[in-house]
N, C-alpha and C positions, 0 to 999 in steps of 0.2 A: 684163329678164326679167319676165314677167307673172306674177302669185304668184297667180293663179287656176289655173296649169296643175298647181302643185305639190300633189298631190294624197294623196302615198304617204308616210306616216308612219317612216321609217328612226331606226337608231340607227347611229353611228359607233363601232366597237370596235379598241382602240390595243393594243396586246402592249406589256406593261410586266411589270415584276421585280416576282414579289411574295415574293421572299426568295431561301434558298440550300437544299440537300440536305446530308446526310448531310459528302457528299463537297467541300462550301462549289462547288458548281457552282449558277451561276444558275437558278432558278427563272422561267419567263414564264407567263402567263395573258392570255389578251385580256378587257381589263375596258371597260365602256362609256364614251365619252367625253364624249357628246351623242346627243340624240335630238331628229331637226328633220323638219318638212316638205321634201321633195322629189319635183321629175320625175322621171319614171322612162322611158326607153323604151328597148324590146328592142330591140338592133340582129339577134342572128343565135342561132340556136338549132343544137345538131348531137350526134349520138349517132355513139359512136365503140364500138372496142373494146381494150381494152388488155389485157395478162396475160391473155389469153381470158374477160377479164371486162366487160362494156357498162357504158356510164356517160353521161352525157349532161351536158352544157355549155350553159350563157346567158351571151350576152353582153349587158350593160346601157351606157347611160348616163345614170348621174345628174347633175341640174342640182339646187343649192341654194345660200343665202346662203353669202358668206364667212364665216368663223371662223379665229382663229389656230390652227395646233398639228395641222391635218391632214398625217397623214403616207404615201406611197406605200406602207408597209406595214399601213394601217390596215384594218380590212374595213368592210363596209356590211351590214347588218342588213335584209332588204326581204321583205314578207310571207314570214317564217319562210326565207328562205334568206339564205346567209352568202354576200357575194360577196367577191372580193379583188379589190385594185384595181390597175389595169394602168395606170393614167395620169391626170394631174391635170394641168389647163387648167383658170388663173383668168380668169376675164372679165372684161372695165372695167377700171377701176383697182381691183383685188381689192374688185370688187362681190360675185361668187358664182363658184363651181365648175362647171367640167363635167368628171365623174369617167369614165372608164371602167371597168369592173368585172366580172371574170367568174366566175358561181357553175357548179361540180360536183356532179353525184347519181351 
């Protein structure tokens, strides 16, 4: 992977427990994990309509170094939009990631 392509500044955010309610029912917040360079490229963009309300969809995928502790629930932070991620493929021998990822407006 050529680390010239990586261009796009993300933060990785993990949904963790950050206490309990009233009712001792878990508490989650997505709190940042890391924040690293990666590729970024759109694969498919599309507006839809749902409950008679429009909304619009990106699909991505990010490429960046390996790290322990990424999780298929985690999101991707990329110029101000939050994506969730639909798939993780390690490359090499867990050299880096290629993530897929889709953000909602």
């Amino acid at each position: 992977m050529n680390p010239g392509t990586m261009d796009r500044r993300v933060t990785i955010r993990q949904r963790t427990q950050t206490g309990t309610d009233e009712l001792n029912v878990p508490v989650f917040e997505m709190v940042d994990l890391t924040t690293l360079w990666a590729q970024r490229t759109d694969l498919a963009g599309a507006e839809r309509v749902a409950a008679g309300q429009p909304f619009a969809s990106t699909t991505a995928v990010f490429k960046f170094w390996y790290f322990e502790g990424l999780l298929a629930t985690d999101e991707i932070e990329s110029d101000g939009q939050i994506f969730d991620i639909r798939g993780i493929k390690i490359l090499g021998h867990y050299e880096a990631y290629e993530v897929t990822a889709e953000a909602q407006s």
